[in-house]
C-alpha positions in Angstrom: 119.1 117.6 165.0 118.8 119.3 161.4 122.3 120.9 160.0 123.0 122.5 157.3 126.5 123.2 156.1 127.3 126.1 154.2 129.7 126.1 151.1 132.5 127.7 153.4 132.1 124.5 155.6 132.3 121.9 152.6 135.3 123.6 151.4 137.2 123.2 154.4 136.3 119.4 154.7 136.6 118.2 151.1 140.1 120.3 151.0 141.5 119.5 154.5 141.4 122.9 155.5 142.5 124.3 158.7 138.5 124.3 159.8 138.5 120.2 158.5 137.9 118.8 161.7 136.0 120.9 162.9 133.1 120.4 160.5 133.3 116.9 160.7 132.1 117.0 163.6 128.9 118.1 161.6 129.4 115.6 158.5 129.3 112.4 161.1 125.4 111.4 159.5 124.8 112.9 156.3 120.6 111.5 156.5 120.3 114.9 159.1 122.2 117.4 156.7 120.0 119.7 154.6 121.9 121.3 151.7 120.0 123.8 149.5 121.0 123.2 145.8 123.0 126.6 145.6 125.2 125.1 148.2 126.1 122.2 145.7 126.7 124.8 143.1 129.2 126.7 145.0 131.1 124.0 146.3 131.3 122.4 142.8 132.2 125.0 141.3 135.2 125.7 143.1 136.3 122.4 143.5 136.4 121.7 139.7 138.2 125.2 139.6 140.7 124.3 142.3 141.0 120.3 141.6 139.3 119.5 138.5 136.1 117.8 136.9 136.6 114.4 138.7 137.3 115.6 142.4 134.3 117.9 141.9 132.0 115.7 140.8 132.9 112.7 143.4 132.3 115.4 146.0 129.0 116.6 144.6 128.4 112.9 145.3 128.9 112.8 148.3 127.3 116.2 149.5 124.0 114.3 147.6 124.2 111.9 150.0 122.7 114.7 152.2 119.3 115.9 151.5 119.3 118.4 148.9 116.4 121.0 149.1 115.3 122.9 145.6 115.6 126.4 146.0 111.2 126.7 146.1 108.9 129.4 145.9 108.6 130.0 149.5 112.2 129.9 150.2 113.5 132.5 147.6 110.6 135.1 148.7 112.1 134.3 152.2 115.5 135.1 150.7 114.7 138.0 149.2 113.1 139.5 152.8 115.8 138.1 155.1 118.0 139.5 152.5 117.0 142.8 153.3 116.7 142.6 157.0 120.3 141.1 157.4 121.6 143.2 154.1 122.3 139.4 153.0 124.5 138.8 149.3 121.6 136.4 147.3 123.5 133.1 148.1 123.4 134.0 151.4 120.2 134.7 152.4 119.3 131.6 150.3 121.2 129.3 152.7 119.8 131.2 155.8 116.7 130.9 154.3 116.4 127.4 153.9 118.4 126.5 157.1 114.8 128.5 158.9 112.2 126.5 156.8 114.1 123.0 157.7 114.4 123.8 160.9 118.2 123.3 160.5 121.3 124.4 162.5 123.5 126.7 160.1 127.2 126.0 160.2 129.3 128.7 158.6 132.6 130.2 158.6 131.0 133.6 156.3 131.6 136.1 158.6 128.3 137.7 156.8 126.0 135.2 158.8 127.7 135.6 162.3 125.5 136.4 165.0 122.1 135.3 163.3 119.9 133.3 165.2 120.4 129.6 164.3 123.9 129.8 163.5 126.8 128.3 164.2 129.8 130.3 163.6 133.2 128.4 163.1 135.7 131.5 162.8 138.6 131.1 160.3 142.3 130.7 162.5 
């Protein structure tokens, strides 16, 4: 089975988070783990923010261990429609979007993609 984590679900992982084990149950085998690149971005991003250059980019190694998917043609016009049928932020409906064209399982703990078909919603404690 295809998953794809989303940034939320990284976060908690790389940062021991009060979610942590409960994503690795996810991150067992990263060869079924789509991760679209905006995904990479955001967890990179606040990881150099939070921990620095080195912890961020020894993490963005190991999320590209995964396969990354391109943000494509088709899956940013996808974006852009099941951003307005959901009322999706752009990031959002990027990872939603590219979860439905790998035929992926979304993990998430955004409370903006709860309830969507194909998810997997890990509430924050």
């Amino acid at each position: 089975m295809k998953t794809l984590i989303d940034s939320s679900g990284w976060i908690q992982y790389f940062t021991a988070g009060r979610l942590a084990d409960k994503y690795a149950v996810y991150i067992k085998n990263l060869k079924t783990i789509r991760t679209p690149t905006i995904v990479l971005y955001e967890v990179y991003k606040i990881i150099k923010r939070e921990k620095g250059e080195e912890s961020a980019l020894l993490i963005a190694g190991q999320i590209g261990k995964t396969t990354v998917i391109p943000l494509s043609d088709s899956i940013a016009l996808a974006a852009a429609d099941i951003s307005l049928q959901y009322r999706l932020a752009m990031a959002d409906a990027i990872v939603y979007a590219t979860a439905q064209e790998e035929g992926a399982e979304l993990i998430t703990s955004d409370a903006d993609l709860q309830g969507l078909p194909g998810v997997v919603y890990l509430p924050p404690k």
